[in-house]
C-alpha positions as CSV (number, residue, x, y, z in Angstrom):
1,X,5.0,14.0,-24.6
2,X,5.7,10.3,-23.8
3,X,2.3,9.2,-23.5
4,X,0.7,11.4,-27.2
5,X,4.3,10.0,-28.9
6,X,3.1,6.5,-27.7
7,X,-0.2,7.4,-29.1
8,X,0.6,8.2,-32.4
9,X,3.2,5.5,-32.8
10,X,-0.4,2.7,-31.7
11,X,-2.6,4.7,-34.1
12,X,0.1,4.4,-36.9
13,X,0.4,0.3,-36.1
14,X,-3.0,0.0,-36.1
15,X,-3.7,1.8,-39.0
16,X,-0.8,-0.3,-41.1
17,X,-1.9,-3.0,-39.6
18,X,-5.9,-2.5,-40.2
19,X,-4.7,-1.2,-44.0
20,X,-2.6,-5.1,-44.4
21,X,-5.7,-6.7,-43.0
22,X,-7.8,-4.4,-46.0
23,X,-5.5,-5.5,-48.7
24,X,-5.7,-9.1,-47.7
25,X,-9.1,-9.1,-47.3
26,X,-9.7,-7.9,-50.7
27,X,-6.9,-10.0,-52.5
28,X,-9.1,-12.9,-51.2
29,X,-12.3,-11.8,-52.4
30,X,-10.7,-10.9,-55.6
31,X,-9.4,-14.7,-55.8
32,X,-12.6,-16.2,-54.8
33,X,-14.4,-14.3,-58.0
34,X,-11.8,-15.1,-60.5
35,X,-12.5,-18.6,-59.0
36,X,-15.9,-18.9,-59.6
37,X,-15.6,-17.1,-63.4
38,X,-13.0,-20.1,-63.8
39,X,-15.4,-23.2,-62.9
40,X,-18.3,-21.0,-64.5
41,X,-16.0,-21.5,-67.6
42,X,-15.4,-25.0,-67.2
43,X,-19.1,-25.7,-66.6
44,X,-20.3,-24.2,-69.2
45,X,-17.9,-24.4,-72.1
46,X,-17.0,-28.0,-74.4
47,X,-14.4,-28.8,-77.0
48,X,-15.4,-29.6,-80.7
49,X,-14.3,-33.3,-82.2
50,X,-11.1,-32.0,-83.3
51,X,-10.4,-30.8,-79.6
52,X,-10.7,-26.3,-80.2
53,X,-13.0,-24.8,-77.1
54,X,-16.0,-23.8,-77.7
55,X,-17.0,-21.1,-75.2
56,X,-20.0,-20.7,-73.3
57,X,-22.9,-19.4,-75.4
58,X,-24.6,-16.9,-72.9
59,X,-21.7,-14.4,-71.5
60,X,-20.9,-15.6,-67.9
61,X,-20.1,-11.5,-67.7
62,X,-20.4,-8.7,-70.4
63,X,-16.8,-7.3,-69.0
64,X,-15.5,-10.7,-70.9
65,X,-16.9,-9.1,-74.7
66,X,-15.8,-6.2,-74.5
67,X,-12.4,-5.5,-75.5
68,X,-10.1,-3.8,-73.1
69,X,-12.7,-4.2,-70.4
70,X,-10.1,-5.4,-67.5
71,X,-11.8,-8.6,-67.1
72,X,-9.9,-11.5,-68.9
73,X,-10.3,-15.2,-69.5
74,X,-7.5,-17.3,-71.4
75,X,-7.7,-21.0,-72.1
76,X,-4.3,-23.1,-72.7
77,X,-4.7,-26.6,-74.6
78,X,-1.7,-28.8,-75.0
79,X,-1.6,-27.5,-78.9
80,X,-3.9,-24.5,-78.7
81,X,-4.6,-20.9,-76.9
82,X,-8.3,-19.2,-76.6
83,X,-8.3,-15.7,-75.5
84,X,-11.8,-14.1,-74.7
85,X,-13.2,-11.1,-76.8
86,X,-11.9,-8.7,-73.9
87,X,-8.3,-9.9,-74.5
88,X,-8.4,-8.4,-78.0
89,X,-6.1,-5.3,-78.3
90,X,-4.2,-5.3,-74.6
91,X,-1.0,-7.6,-73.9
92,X,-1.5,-10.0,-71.5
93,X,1.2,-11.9,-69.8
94,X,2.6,-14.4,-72.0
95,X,3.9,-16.9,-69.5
96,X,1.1,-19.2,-69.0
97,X,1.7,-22.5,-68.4
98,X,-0.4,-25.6,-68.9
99,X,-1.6,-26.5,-65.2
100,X,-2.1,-30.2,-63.9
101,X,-5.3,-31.1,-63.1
102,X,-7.1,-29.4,-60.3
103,X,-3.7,-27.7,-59.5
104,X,-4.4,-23.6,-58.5
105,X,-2.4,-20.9,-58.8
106,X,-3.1,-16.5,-57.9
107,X,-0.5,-14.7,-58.6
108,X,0.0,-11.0,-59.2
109,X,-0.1,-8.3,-59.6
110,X,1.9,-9.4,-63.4
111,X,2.8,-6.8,-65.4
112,X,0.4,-5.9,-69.4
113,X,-0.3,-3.7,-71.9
114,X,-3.4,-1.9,-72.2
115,X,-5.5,-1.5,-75.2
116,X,-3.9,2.4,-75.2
117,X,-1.0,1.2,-74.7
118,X,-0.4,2.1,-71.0
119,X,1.7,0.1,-69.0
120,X,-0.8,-1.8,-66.7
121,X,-1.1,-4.8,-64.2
122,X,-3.7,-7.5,-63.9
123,X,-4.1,-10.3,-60.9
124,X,-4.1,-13.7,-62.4
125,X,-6.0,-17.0,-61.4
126,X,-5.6,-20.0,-62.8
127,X,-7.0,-24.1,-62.4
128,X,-6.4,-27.2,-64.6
129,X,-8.6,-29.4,-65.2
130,X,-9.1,-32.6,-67.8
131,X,-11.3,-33.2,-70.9
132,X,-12.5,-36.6,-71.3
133,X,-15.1,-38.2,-74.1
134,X,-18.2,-40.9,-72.7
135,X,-15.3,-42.6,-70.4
136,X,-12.4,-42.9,-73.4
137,X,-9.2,-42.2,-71.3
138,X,-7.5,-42.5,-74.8
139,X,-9.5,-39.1,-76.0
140,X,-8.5,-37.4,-72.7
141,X,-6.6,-34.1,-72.8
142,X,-5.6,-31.5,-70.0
143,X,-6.0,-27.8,-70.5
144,X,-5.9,-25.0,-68.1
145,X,-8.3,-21.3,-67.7
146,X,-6.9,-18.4,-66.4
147,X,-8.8,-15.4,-65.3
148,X,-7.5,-12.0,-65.3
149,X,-8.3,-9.1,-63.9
150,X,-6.7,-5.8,-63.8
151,X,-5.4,-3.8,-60.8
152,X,-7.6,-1.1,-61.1
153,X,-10.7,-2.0,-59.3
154,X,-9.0,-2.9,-56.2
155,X,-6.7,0.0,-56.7
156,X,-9.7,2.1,-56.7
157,X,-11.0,0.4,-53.1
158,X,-7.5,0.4,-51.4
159,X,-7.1,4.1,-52.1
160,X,-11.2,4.7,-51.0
161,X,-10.3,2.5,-48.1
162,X,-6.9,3.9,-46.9
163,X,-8.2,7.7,-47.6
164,X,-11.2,6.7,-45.2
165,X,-8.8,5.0,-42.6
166,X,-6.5,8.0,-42.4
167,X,-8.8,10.2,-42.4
168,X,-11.1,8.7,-39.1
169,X,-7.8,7.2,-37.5
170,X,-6.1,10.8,-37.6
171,X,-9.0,12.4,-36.3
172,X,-9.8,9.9,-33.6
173,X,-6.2,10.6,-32.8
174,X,-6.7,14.4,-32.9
175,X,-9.3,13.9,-30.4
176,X,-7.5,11.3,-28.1
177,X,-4.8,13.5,-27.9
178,X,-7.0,16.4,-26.5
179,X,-8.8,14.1,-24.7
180,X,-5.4,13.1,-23.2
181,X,-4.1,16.3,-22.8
182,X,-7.6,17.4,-20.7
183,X,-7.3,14.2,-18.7
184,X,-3.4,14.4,-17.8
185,X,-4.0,18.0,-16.8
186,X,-6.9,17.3,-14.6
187,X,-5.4,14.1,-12.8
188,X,-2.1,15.9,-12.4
189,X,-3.7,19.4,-10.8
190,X,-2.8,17.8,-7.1
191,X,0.7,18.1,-8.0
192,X,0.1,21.5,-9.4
193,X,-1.7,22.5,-6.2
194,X,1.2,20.6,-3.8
195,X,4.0,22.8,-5.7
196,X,1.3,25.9,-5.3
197,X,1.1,25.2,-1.5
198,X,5.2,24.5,-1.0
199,X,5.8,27.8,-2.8
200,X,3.3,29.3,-0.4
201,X,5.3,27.4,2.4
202,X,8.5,29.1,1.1
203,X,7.4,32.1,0.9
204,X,5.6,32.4,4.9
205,X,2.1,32.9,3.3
206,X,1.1,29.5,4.8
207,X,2.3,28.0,8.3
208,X,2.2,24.1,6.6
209,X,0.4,22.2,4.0
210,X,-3.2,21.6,3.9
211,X,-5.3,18.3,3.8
212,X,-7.5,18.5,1.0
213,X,-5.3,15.9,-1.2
214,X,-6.1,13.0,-2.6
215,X,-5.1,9.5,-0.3
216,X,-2.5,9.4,-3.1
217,X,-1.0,12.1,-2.3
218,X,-1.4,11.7,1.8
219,X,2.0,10.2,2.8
220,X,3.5,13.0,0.5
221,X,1.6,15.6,2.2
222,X,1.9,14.6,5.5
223,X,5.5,13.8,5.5
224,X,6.1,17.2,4.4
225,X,3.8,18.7,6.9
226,X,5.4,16.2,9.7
227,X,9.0,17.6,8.6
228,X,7.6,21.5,8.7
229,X,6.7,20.9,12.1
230,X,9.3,18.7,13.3
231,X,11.9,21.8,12.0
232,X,9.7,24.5,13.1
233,X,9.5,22.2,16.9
234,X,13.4,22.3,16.9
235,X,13.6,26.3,16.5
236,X,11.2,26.1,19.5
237,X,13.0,24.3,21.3
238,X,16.1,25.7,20.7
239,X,14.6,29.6,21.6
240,X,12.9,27.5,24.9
241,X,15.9,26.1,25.8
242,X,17.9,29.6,25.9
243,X,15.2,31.6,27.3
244,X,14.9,28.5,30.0
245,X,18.9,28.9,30.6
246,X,18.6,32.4,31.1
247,X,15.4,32.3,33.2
248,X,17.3,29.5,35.8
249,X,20.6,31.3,35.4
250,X,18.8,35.1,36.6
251,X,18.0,33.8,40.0
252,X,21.6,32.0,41.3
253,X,23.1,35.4,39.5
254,X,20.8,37.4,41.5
255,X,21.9,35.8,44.9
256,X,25.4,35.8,44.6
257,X,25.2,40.1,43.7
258,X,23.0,40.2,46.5
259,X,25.3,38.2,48.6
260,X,28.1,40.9,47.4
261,X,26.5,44.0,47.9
262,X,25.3,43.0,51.0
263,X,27.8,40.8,53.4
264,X,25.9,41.5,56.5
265,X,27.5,42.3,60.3
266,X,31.4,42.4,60.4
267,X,31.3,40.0,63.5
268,X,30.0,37.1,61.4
269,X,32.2,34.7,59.3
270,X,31.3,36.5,56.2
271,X,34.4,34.6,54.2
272,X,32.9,31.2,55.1
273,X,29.2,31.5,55.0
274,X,29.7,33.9,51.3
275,X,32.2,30.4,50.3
276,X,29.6,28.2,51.1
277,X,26.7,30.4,49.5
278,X,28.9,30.5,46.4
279,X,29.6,27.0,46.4
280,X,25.8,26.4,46.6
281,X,24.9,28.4,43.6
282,X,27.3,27.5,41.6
283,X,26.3,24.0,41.5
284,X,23.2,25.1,41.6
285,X,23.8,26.5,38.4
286,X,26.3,23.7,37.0
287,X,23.0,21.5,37.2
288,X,21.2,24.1,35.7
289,X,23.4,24.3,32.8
290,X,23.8,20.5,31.9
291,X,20.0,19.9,32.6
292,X,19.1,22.8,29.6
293,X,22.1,21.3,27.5
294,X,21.1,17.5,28.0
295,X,17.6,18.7,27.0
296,X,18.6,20.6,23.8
297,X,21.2,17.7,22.5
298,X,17.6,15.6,23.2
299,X,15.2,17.1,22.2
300,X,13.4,16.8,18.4
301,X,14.3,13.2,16.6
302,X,15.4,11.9,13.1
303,X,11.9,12.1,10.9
304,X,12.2,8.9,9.1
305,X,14.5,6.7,11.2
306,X,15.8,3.1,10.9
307,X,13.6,0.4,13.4
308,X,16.0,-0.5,16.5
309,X,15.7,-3.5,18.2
310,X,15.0,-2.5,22.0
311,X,16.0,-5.7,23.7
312,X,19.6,-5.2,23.7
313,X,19.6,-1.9,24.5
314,X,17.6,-3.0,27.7
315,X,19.7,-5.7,28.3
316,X,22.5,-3.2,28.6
317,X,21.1,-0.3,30.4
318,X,19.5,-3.1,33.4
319,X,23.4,-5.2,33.7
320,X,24.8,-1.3,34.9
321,X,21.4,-0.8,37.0
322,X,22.3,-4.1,38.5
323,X,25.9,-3.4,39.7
324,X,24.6,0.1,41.0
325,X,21.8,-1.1,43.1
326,X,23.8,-4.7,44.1
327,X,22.4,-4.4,47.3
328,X,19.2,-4.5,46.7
329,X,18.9,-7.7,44.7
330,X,16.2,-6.4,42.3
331,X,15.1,-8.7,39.1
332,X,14.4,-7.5,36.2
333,X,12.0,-9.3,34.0
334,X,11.5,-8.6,30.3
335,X,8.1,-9.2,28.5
336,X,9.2,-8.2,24.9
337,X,7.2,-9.4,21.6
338,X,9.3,-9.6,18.6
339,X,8.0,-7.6,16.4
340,X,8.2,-4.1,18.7
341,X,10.7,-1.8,17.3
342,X,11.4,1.8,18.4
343,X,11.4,4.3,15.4
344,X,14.2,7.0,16.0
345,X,17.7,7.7,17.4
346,X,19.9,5.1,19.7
347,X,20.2,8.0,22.0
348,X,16.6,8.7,22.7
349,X,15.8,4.9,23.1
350,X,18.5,4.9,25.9
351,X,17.5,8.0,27.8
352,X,14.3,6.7,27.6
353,X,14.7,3.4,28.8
354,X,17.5,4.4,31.1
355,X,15.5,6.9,33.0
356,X,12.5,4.5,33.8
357,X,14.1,1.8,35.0
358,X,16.6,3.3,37.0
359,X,13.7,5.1,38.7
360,X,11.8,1.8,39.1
361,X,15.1,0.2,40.1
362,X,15.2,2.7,43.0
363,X,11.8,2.4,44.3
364,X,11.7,-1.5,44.1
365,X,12.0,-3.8,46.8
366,X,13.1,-6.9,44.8
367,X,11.1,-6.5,41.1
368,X,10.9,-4.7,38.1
369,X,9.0,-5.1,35.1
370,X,9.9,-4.0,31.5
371,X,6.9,-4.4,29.0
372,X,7.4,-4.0,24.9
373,X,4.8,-4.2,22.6
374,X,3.9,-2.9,19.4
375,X,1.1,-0.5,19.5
376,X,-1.9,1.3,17.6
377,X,-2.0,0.4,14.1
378,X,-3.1,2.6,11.0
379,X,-3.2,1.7,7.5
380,X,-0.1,2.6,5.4
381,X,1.5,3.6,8.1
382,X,4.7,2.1,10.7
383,X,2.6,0.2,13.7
384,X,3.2,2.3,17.4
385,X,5.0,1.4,20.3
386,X,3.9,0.3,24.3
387,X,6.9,0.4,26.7
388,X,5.7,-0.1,30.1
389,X,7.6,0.1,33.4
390,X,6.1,-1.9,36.8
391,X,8.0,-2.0,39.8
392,X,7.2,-3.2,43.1
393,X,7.6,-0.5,45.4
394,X,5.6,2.2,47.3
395,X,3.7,3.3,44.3
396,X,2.8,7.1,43.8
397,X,0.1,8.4,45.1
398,X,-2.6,10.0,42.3
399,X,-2.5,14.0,43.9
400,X,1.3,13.6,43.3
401,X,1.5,12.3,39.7
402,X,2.0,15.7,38.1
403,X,4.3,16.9,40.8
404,X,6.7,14.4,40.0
405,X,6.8,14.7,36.7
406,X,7.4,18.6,37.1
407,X,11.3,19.6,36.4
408,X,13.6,19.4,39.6
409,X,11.3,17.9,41.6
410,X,12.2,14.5,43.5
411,X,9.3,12.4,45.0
412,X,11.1,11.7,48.3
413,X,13.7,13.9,49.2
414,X,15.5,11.3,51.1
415,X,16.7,9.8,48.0
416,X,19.3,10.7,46.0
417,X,19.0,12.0,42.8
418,X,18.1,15.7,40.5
419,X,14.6,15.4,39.6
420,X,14.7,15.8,36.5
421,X,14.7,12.1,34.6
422,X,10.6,12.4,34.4
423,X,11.5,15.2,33.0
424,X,13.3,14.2,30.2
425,X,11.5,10.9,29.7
426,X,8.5,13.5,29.6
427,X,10.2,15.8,27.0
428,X,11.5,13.1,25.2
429,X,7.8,11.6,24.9
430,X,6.8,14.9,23.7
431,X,8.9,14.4,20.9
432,X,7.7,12.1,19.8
433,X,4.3,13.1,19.9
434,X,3.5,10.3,22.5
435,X,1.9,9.7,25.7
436,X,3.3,9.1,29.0
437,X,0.8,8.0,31.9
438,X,1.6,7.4,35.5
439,X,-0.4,5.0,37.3
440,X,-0.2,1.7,39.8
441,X,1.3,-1.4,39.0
442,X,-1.8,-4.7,38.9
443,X,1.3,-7.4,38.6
444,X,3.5,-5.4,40.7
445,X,1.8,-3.4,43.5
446,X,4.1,-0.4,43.1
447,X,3.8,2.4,40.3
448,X,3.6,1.5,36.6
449,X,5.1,4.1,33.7
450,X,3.4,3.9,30.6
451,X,4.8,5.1,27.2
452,X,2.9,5.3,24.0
453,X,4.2,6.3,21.3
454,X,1.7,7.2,18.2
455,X,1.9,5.5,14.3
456,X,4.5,6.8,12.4
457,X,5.1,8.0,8.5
């Protein structure tokens, strides 16, 4: 409505515009002929000796002898007044004033009285000019022609012209409106077909937004499609995560009723060994539980998140690593470039960061290695991220690579700890729709953790 309101209103301004430009034009021609009829006047007409005109002897135009004609010429003398044979009958403007030489002057349109009678109006040129004798300044006089002519000609071509204007501009508007219309429905069908494909969203006839849009339209398209998934990730994992609790619960559960049912022999320290059994499973269980609730409070990520600056974060998480493993003396180096920036919650960054280096921290001898570093980059879209972990101990070994990284499983039993950091640092990479590679350390010697995380929205 905006755009054919906007349309008009230009058409309208050009035609008033084009229709002033019209009437100028012809004002100007108009001038320019009454112009030349006056010097054709001067040229050709003389005074007798006692100073009356004398007019030219072949008509300069027939309009001028006929009376009533339109066409008017009027000479003013200092003591005298000639009016051409067309001036005989209609009443032309009486205020005529005796011009100084070579001074002009159009004006109109004045106001007369036809030869019927009629009210009518006439444009009016005019020019002075001087009469002199062989030379004899004394026998000089001024005297002054005026030209009239009436309205009606140019009437005639103003209305032809504006009738002509109106009528093209109206229809050239007509058709640029239908032409807009066509064109405005055609380059807006993509959002047509977007609101088609939500609705079928909406209503479970389609599992997420296809990509036949144009690149316009991508970011919109794929940030919905990216927040369908992310939503429809979080059910998952909510569903996982219960059916995971229940599946790890089923098995301690199972023991203790066995355990009940069946104490064994009467001689044996059933109280004790059915104490310690309990005691066993229940932590068994208490693990069980926090693990699956850790997971859940972790798992899935803000869509569009603020960038966080991962240096202090580091900083923080390495000063408590420090005071826990004091004993070891380990350095921690940073090799951070300033322009990496992690793209999602405080909490994930943390886990994240906490659980590599506090597994490098206890598999060094005396160094770790923190590595930051923007990653892959795509076009319209927030840069990835490399965070790399290099420590200088044993390493890992490849065959045992995806046994470590599987839930409750420690690579060295000796040392303390669940088995199940990988595991989050692993789910939490998931997450995020990122990489996580295991490998050996060429500055360090020892094992190296890679993270990757993909371009973002």
């Amino acid at each position: 409505m905006a755009a054919s309101l906007g349309l008009v209103a230009f058409l309208a301004l050009a035609g008033y515009a084009l229709d002033r430009a019209f009437l100028q034009t012809a004002e100007s021609s108009l001038r320019q002929r009454l112009e030349n009829y006056a010097l054709a006047y001067a040229d050709k007409s003389d005074f007798a000796r006692n100073g009356e005109f004398i007019p030219p002897f072949d008509s300069i135009e027939p309009r001028f002898e006929r009376p009533g004609s339109g066409l008017y010429a009027e000479v003013v003398l200092p003591n005298a007044h000639w009016d051409s044979h067309s001036a005989q009958g209609p009443v032309l403007p009486a205020d005529a004033p005796l011009l100084a030489p070579n001074e002009e002057r159009f004006e109109g349109p004045l106001p007369l009285t036809q030869i019927k009678g009629m009210p009518g109006e006439v444009y009016r040129y005019g020019r002075g000019f001087i009469y002199s004798v062989a030379g004899d300044r004394r026998a000089e006089f001024p005297y002054t022609i005026y030209i009239l002519e009436d309205t009606t000609a140019l009437s005639q071509q103003v209305t032809v012209f504006r009738a002509a204007l109106w009528r093209y501009l109206g229809g050239a508007g007509v058709i640029l409106l239908l032409l807009q219309m066509v064109i405005l429905r055609w380059s807006l069908r993509p959002l047509r077909n977007v609101i088609d494909e939500l609705k079928r969203v909406q209503r479970g006839i389609a599992s997420r937004m296809s990509e036949r849009h144009p690149r316009e339209l991508e970011p919109l398209t794929e940030s919905i499609n990216a927040f369908i998934e992310s939503e429809r990730e979080n059910l998952d994992r909510q569903r996982n995560t219960l059916a995971d609790l229940a599946h790890s619960l089923k098995t301690p559960l199972a023991v203790l009723r066995a355990r009940l049912e069946h104490p064994g022999h009467e001689h044996e320290p059933r109280e004790h060994e059915l104490r310690e059994e309990v005691d066993h499973q229940l932590r068994r269980m208490s693990d069980l539980v926090s693990y699956q609730l850790a997971r859940a409070a972790r798992s899935g990520h803000q869509l569009f998140a603020a960038p966080i600056a991962i240096e202090p974060h580091a900083e923080q998480i390495v000063r408590g690593l420090e005071k826990v493993y004091v004993g070891k003396g380990v350095l921690c180096e940073f090799e951070i470039e300033p322009g990496a920036q992690f793209h999602g919650e405080p909490g994930d960054l943390q886990e994240l960061l906490g659980n590599l280096l506090e597994n490098a921290f206890k598999w060094a001898r005396s160094r770790v290695l923190l590595t930051v570093a923007p990653g892959e980059r795509t076009e319209n879209r927030r840069p990835g991220l490399l965070i790399a972990v290099d420590d200088d101990g044993p390493g890992i070994p490849p065959e045992k690579v995806a046994l470590i990284l599987q839930r409750g499983v420690r690579g060295d039993e000796r040392v303390q700890g669940h088995g199940i950091g990988l595991a989050i640092v692993q789910d939490l990479v998931r997450g995020y729709r990122g990489t996580l590679d295991v490998g050996a350390s060429k500055e360090l010697g020892g094992a190296r953790f890679e993270v990757k995380l993909p371009p973002g929205l």
